[in-house]
N, C-alpha and C positions, 0 to 999 in steps of 0.2 A: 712494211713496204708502202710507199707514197707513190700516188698516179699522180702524174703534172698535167696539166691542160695541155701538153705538147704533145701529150701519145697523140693527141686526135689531131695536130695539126694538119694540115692538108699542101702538099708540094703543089706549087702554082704549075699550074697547066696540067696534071694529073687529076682525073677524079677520083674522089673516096669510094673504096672499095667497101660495098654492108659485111661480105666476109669479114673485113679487117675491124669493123666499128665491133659488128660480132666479139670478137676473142677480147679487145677492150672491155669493152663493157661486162664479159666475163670475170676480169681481172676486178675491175670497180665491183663488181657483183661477192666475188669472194673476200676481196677486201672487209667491206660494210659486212657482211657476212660473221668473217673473223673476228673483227673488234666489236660489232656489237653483242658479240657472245661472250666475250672476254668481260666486256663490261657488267654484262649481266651476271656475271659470275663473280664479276666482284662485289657488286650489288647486293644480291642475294649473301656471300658470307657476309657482309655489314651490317647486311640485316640480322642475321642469327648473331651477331656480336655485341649487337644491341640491344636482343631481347634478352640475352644472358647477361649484359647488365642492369638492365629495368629489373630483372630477376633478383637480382644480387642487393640490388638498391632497395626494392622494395622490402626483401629479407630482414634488412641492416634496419632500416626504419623501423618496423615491426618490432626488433629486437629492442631500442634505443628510443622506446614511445616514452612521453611525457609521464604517464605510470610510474613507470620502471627509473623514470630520472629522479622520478621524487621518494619512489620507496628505498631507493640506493642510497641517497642525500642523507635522508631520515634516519634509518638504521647505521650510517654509519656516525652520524653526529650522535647517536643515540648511546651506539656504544663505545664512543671518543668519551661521552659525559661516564660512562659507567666505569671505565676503566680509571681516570683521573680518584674515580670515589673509592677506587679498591684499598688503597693502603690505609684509610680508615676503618674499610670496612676487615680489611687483615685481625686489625688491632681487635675490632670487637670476638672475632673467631679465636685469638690468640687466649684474649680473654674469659671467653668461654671456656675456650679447654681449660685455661688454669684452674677455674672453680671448677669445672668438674673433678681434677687433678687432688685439689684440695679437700672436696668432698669426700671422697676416696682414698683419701690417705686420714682423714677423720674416721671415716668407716670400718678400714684397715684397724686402726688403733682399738678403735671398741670390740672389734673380731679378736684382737690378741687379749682383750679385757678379759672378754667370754669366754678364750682358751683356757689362760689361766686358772680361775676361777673355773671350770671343770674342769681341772688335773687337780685340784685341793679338794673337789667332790669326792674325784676317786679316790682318792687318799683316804679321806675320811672312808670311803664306802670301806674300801681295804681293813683297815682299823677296827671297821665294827664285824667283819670276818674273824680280825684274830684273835679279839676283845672278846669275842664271844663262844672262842675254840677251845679259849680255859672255861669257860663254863659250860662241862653236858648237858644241862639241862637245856639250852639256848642255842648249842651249838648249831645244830641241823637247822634249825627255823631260821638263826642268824644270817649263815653262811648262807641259804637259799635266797632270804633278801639282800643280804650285800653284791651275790651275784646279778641279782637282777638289774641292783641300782648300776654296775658297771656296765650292765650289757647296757642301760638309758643313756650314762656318760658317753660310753664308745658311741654311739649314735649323734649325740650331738656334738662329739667331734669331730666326727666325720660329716655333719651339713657343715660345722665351721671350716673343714680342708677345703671342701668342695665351694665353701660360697670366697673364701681367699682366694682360690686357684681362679675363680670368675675376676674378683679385683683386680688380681697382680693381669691377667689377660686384658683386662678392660684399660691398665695402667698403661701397658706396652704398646696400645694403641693409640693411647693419648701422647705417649713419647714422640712415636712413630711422628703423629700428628703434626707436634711443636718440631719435629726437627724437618720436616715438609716445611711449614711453615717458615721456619729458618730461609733454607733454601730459597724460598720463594721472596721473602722479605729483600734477598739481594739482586733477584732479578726486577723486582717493582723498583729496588733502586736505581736500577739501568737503563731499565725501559719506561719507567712514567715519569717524567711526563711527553718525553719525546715521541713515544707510539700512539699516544693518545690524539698529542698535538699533532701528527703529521695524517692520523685517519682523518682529523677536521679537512685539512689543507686535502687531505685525498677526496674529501666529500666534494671541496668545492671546486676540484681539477675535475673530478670527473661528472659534477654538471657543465662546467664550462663545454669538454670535449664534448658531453653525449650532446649536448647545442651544437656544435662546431661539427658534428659529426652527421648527426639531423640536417643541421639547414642544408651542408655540401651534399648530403643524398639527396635531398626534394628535390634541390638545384639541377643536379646533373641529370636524375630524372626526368625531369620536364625538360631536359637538353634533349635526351636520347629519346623520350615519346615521340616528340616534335622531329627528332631526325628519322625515326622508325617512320612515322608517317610522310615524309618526303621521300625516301628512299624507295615505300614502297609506292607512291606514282610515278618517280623517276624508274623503276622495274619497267611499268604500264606503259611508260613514256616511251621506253626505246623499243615500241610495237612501230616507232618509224625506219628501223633500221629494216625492218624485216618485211616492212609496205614496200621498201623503196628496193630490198631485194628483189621481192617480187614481180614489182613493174618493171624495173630491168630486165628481169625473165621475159616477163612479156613484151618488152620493144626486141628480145632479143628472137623471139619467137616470129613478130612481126619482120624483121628483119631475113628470118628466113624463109619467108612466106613471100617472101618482096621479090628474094633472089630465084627460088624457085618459077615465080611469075615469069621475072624474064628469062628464066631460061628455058621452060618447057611449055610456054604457051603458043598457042597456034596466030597470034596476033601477030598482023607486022611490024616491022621492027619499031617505027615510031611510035605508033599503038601502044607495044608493050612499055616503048621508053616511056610512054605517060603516065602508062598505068605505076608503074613501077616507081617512079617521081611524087607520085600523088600518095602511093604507101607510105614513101619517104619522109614527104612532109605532113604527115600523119603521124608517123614514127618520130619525127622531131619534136611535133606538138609537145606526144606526149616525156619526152624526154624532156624539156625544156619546164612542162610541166613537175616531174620525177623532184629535175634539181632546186626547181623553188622551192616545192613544199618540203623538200628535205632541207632545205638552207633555214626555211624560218622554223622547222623544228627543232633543227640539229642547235640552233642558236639556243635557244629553248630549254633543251638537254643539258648544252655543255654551260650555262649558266646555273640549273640546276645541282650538277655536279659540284662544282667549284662552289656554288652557297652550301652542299651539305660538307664539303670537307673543310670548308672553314667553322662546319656551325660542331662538325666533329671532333674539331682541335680544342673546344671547350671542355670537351669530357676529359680535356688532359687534367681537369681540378679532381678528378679521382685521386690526382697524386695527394691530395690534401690530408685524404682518409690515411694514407701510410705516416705519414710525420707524426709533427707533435699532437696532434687529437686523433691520429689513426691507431693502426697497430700496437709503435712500439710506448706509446703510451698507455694503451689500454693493459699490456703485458706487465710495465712497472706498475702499474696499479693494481695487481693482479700479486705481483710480488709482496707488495708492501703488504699487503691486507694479509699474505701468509706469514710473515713476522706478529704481523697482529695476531694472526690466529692460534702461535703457537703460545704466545702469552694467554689470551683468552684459555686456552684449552687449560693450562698449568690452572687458571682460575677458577674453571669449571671442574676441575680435578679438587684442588679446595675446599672449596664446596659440599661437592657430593661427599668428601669424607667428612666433613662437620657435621653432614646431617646424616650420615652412615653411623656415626661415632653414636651421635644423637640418640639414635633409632636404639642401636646395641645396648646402649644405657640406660633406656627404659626397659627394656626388655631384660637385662641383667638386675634392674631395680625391683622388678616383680617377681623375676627368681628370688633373689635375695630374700626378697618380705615374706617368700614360702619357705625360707630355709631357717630365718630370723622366729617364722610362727612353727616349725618343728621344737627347736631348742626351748622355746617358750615352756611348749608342750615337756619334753626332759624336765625344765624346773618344776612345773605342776608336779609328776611323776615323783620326783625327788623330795620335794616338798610331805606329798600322802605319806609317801615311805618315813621320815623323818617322825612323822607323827606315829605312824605307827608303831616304829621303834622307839619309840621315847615312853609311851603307852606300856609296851608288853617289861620294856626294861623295867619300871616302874611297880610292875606284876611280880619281878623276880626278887624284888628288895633289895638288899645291898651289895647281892655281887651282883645286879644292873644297875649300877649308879654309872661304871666305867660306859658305859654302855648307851647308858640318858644321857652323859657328857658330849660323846660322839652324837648322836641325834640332834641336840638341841645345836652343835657345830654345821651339821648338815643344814637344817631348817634356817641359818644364818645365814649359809654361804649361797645356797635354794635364790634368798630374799635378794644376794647380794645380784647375784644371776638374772632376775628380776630387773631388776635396777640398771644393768649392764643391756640387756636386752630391750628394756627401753629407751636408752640413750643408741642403742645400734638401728633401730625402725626409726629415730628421728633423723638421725644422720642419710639413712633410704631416703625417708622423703627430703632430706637438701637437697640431695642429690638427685633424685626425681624430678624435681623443682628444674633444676639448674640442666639438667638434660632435655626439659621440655621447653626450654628457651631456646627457641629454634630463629628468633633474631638474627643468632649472629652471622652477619654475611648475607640474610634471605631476602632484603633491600634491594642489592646488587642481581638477584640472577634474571630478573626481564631486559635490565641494560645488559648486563655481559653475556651473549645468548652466543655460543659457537654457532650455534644452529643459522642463525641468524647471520654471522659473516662469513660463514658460510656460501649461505644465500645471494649474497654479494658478489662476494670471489664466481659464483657459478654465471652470474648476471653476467660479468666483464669478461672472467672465457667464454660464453658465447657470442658476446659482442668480438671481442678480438675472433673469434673463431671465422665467424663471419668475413671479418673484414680482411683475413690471411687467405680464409681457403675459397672465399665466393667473389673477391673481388684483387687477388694475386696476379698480375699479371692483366690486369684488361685494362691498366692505362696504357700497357706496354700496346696491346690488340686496339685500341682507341686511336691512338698515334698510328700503327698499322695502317689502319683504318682509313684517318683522313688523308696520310700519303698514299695509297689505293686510290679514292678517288680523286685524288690531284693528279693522278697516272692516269686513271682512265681518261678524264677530261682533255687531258694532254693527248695520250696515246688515241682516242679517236683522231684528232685533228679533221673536225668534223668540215669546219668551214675553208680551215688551210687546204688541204687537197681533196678531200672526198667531192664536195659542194663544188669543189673548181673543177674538178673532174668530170663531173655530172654537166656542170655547163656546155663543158670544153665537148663534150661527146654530143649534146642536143646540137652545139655547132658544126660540128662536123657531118651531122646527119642534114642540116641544112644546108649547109655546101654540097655534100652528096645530092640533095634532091635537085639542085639547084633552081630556074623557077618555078612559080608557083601553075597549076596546072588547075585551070580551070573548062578546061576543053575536054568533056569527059563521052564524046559522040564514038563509036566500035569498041569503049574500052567497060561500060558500065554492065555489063555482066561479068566478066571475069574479075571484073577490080570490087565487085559487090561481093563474089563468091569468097575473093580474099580476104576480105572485110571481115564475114562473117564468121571464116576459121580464126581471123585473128581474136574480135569480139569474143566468140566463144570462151578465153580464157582471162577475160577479163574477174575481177575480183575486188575492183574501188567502183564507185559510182563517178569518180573523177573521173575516169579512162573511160568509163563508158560518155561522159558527157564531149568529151574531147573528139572520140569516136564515131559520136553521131553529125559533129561539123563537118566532120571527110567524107559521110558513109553517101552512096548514090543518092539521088535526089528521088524521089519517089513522084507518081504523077498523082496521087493522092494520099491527104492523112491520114497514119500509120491506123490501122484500125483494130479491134479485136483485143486477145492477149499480146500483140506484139505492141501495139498502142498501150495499154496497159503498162509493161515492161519500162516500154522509151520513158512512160510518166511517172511511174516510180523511181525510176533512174536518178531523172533531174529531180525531183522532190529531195532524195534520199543526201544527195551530196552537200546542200548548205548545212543539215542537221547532224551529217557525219560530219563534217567540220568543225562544226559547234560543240559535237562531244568530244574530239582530240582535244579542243583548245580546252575543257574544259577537263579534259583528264590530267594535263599537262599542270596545270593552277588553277 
């Protein structure tokens, strides 16, 4: 709703009625009322829309500090270099397995030496059982040690099932191994070097962004601090909307105090018309007074306004953060590093089964060499025995010749056992050797660290995180924003009607009073008394300064606390002047 300066015009040869100024000046009253409430309310959300960007901004910074750009760069050129070195470092783990492979099947070979070679022990043992079942003299003592020498065989055949049964398991792991390895040799063919090459190019896209993403946060930050702090004295500012409410109240107060005068005073009629003229232009004063100082604020204000929504159209470079160094940037690089990661991982799987295999291998190598020192123990066994019977055969004369044949057969095959089992503890320790080269591939695991890109991937979702869920939507609220205050600025039209209409009514109160009345003899008590109710709700030091130009003349200087008052009054108004102009910029 617009007030034109014509509500107050005045029909020639009618005087203006203060009833009519009255309800006017109501209407200007709620008007300024309305809009600068509105304003304030838009004000205030701008304000909270700003600090949930400073919020958001500051966030993202934090996130995307110089730190964190360089431990992301690093780590990922780190492990761009580690991955490019994997299919060298493949071949060396390829190549470890195979000697282990080899060792092992060396190993294998000498186990089957040693079986052999006890199945002809027991043979013999047998032989000197039934060798010596034709002769009773021999028989029982025979039979007791051939027993015995089988029960030592059976024993060292059985550490040999049991140290095979270890081999052939340790083989099947080494298979497993080579055929992982297989597998993986064709994904290194796929993937390297283009995953490697493309984490480089991802290092150096995502320092470019975390810069590009950095400077447009500092940037819009110091946009929106600077607008947070203008916004909130343009708040503070439009404490003139709500002065100028008020002094309206009071001319309009005054106005009823005018009317009352003339109607219910005991004065004659021209008397009262004096007195009631002399409120009047009192009442003008301060209305003429009302529309300046609201003119040069309202100026003031609405220049205000219009600098923050043009200074809020800048925050529209948030859109910057969503493009190509915002969001859907940070997401593909987020993507790509999990393609990296699924290779990394297959590498780190690798790995851990090289030195898995490793580990099993010494550990089955130290079984062995206790299974390799049982069977030992069998030949010594074999060996006594052998002596033995070769001894007592010797004792029986010629029918133990058949007898000393078989012994001195034993004590042969004993030596050969020996022999066997020394080439099966050398072949342990190649293999031991060749299991405690834990080289192969162990170069690679500080570059190729999952752990590590990981770290990365978690860096750039929370950047992205950041930049989706803390700052989604507030260019959209940004734009809001500065059209807001390009509506309030508008939608007051502070100096278009409101300040024309403040004129247009201080004139028309002037016409009402019509002259000036300086003849104040039967009227100055009742026009003091009216004064004084008026005074009483005063609340500026302006209106009271305004007030005291009209007020009766006194026949002496004001004295006492009312002297006091009047000189605080006037003191009080240049230095409240001085703090509006000064709240205002």
């Amino acid at each position: 709703m617009n007030i034109q300066h014509h509500d107050f015009a005045v029909t020639a040869g009618l005087p203006v009625q203060p009833t009519a100024i009255i309800d006017q000046l109501e209407t200007a009253r709620a008007l300024i009322e309305s809009r600068f409430s509105d304003a304030g309310g838009r004000l205030a959300g701008s304000l909270e829309m700003v600090g949930r960007l400073i919020e958001s901004l500051d966030r993202l910074e934090v996130t995307l500090d110089a730190k964190s750009v360089s431990d992301t760069t690093q780590d990922l050129l780190s492990t761009a270099e580690g991955l490019n070195a994997l299919p060298e470092a493949q071949q060396d783990r390829i190549a470890y397995f195979a000697n282990i492979k080899v060792a092992g099947a060396q190993l294998q070979a000498n186990i089957e030496s040693m079986r052999t070679t006890l199945r002809y022990l027991r043979a013999f043992a047998l032989n000197v059982k039934i060798t010596a079942g034709s002769t009773i003299r021999a028989s029982d003592e025979f039979a007791g040690f051939a027993e015995r020498m089988c029960s030592q065989l059976d024993l060292g055949v059985g550490q040999l099932d049991e140290l095979a049964d270890q081999l052939t398991d340790l083989s099947t792991r080494l298979q497993q191994a080579l055929e992982f390895e297989q597998t993986l040799s064709g994904k290194y063919a796929a993937l390297i070097p283009a995953v490697p090459d493309r984490l480089a190019v991802d290092a150096r896209a995502i320092q470019e962004q975390h810069t590009q993403i950095a400077d447009v946060a500092r940037s819009i930050a110091a946009i929106a601090r600077d607008i947070q702090t203008k916004v909130s004295k343009a708040l503070m500012a439009l404490q003139i909307g709500d002065i100028t409410r008020q002094r309206i109240e009071h001319v309009q107060l005054g106005l009823r105090v005018a009317s009352r005068l003339a109607a219910q005073s005991d004065l004659a009629e021209e008397a009262r018309d004096r007195a009631e003229r002399r409120l009047l232009h009192m009442l003008a004063a301060q209305m003429s007074d009302i529309a300046a100082d609201f003119e040069a604020e309202a100026v003031k204000v609405t220049q205000s306004l219009n600098g923050m929504a043009a200074d809020t159209a800048q925050i529209l470079a948030v859109n910057a953060l969503g493009g190509r160094g915002g969001k859907g940037g940070l997401r593909e690089l987020e993507e790509s590093l999990g393609h990296a990661g699924l290779l990394v991982g297959d590498v780190t799987a690798a790995m851990a089964n090289a030195h898995r295999i490793s580990n099993e291998t010494v550990s089955a190598v130290e079984a062995l060499s206790r299974r390799v020192g049982a069977i030992q123990g069998v030949k010594r066994d074999i060996q006594q025995m052998a002596i033995n019977s070769s001894l007592r055969s010797n004792r029986l004369g010629d029918i133990g010749k058949p007898l000393s044949v078989i012994a001195i057969e034993l004590s042969s095959h004993a030596g050969q056992l020996e022999e066997e089992a020394d080439l099966t503890l050398s072949s342990l320790n190649a293999l031991a050797g060749v299991a405690n080269d834990r080289q192969a591939g162990g170069d690679q695991d500080g570059r190729v660290d999952a752990g590590r890109l990981n770290g990365v991937r978690s860096r750039l979702r929370q950047a992205a995180d950041v930049v989706e869920h803390d700052l989604s939507g507030l260019s959209d609220q940004g734009a809001a924003t500065a059209r807001s205050l390009t509506v309030a600025a508008e939608q007051l039209g502070l100096k278009a009607d409101m300040g024309d209409a403040l004129h247009a009514a201080a004139a028309a109160l002037v016409e009402a009073a019509g002259p000036e009345v300086d003849d104040l003899s039967q009227i100055e008590a009742a026009l003091d008394e009216a004064m004084n109710e008026i005074g009483r709700c005063y609340t500026m030091a302006r209106e009271r300064l305004i007030h005291a130009e009209y007020a009766v003349p006194k026949d002496a200087a004001p004295e006492g606390e009312e002297a006091q008052a009047e000189t605080a009054a006037v003191e009080a108004a240049p230095a409240e002047a001085d703090e509006f102009a000064d709240l205002l910029f």
